[in-house]
TORPA-4810 file (N, C-alpha, C, O; in nm, 3 decimals):
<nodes>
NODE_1_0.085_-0.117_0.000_0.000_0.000_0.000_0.090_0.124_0.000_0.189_0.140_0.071_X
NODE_2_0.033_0.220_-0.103_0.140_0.332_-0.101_0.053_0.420_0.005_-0.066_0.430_0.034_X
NODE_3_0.190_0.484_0.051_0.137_0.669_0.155_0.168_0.760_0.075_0.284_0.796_0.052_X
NODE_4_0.025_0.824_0.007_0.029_0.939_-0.081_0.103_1.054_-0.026_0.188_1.095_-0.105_X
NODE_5_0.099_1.101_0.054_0.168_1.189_0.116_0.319_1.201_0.107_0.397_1.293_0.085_X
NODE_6_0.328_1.078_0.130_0.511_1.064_0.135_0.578_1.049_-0.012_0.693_1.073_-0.049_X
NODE_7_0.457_0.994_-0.091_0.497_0.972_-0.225_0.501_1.132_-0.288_0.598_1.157_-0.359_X
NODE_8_0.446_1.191_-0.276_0.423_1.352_-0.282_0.576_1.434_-0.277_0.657_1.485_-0.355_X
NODE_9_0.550_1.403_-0.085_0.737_1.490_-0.035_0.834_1.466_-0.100_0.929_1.541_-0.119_X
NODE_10_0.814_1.341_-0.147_0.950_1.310_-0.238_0.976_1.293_-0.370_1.056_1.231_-0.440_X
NODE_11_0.869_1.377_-0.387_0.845_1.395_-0.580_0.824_1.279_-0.643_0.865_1.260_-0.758_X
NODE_12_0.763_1.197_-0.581_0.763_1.057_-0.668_0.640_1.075_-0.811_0.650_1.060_-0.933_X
NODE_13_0.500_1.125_-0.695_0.383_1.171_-0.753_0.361_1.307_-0.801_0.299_1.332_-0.904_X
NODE_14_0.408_1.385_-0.732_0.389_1.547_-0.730_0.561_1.612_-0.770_0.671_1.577_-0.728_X
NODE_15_0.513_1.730_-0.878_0.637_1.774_-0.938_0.738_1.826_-0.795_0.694_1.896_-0.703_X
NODE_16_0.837_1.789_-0.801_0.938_1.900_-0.715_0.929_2.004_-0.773_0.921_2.037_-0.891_X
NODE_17_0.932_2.087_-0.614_0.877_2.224_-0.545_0.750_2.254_-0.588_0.732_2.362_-0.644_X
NODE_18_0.637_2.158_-0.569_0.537_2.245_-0.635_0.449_2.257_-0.455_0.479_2.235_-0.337_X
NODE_19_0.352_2.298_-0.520_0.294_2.334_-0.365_0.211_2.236_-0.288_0.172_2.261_-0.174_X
NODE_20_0.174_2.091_-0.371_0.088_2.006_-0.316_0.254_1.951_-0.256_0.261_1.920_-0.137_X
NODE_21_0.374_1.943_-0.339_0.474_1.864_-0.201_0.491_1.945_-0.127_0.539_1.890_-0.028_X
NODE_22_0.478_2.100_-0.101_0.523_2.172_0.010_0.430_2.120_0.132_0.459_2.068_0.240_X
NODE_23_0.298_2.157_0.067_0.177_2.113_0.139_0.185_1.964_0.238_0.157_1.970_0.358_X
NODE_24_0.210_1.881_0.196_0.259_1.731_0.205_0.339_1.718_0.324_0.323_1.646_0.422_X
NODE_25_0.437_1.810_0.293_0.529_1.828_0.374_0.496_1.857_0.506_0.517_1.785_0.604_X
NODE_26_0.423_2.005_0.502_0.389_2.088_0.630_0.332_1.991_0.672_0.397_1.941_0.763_X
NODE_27_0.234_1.936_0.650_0.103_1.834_0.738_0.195_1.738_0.782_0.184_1.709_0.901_X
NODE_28_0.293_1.677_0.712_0.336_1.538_0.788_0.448_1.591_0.912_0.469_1.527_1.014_X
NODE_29_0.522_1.737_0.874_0.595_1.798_0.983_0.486_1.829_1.110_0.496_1.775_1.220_X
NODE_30_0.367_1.942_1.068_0.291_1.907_1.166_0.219_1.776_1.248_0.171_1.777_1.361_X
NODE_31_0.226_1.699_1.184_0.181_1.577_1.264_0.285_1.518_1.349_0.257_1.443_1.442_X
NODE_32_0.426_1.558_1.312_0.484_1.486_1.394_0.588_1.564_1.509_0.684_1.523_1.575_X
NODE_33_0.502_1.723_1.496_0.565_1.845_1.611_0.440_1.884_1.612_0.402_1.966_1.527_X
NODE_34_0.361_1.839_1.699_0.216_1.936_1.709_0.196_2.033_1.771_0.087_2.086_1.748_X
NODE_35_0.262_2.081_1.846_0.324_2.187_1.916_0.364_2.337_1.839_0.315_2.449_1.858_X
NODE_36_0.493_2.285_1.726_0.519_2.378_1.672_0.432_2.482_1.576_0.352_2.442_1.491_X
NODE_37_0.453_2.584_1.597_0.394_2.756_1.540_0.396_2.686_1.349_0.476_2.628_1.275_X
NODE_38_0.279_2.729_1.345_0.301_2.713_1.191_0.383_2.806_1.109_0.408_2.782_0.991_X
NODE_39_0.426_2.913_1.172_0.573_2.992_1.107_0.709_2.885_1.120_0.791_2.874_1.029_X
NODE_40_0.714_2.835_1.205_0.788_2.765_1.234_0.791_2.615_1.169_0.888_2.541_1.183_X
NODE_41_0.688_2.584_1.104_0.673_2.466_1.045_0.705_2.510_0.913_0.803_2.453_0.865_X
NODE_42_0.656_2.586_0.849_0.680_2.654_0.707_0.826_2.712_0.701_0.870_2.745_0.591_X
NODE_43_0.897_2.726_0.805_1.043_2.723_0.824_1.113_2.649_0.774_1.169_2.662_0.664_X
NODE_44_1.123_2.515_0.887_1.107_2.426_0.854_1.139_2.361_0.714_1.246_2.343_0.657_X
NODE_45_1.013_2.334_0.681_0.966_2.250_0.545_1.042_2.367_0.433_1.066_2.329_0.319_X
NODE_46_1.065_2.462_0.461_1.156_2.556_0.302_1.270_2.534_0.384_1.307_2.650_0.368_X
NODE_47_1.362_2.483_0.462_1.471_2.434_0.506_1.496_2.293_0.395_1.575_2.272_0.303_X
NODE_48_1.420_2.237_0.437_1.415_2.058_0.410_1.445_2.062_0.263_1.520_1.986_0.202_X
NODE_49_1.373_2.167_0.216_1.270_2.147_0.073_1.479_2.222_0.002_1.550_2.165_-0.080_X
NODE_50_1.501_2.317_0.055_1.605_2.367_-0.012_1.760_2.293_0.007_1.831_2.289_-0.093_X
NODE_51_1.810_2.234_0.135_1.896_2.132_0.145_1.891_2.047_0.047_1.989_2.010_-0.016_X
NODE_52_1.734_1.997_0.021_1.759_1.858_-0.040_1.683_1.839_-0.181_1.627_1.737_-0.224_X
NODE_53_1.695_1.955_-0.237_1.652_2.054_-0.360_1.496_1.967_-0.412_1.478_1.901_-0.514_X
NODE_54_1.422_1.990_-0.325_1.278_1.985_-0.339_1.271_1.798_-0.371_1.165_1.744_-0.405_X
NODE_55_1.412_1.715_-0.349_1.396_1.575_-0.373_1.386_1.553_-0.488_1.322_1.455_-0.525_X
NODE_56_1.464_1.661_-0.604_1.469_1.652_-0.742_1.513_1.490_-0.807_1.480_1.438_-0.914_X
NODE_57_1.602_1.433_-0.689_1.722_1.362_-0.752_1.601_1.212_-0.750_1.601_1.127_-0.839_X
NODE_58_1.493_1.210_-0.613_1.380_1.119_-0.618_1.313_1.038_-0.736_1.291_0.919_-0.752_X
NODE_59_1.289_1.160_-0.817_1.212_1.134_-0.917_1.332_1.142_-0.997_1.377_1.044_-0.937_X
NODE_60_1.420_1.168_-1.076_1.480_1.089_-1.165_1.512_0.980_-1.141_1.468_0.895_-1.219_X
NODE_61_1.590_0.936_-1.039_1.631_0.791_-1.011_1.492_0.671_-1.044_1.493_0.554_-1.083_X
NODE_62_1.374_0.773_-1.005_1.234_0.658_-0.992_1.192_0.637_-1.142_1.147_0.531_-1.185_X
NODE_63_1.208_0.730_-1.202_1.216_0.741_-1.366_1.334_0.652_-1.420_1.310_0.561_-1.500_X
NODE_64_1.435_0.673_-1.384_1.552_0.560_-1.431_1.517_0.463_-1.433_1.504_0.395_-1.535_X
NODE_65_1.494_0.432_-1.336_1.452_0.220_-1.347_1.316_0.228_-1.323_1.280_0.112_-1.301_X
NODE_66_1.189_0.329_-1.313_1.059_0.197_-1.322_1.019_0.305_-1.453_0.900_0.335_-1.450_X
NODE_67_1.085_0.358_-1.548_0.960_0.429_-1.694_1.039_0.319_-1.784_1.010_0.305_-1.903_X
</nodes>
């Protein structure tokens, strides 16, 4: 069973940087800091999103071997 969500964050399903993976993102960061300020989550998630360049490298590799 796939987790749409996660398939999303990591560009598998959803283009890198678009806003349904930003989106994706925030909710699964919020779910797992429920606490944290949603300034602080949107921090955050454009931290993640720019280190690890929106998980560009995800979706080619997933394109390499399953298209």
């Amino acid at each position: 069973m796939s987790n749409g969500e996660v398939c999303c964050i990591l560009a598998v399903c959803c283009p890198p940087g678009s806003d349904a993976q930003r989106e994706a993102l925030e909710h699964m960061v919020q779910k797992a800091r429920p606490d944290a300020t949603e300034a602080k989550v949107k921090a955050c998630v454009s931290r993640i999103l720019k280190e690890h360049g929106q998980f560009r490298t995800v979706q080619k590799i997933v394109r390499e071997f399953c298209d």
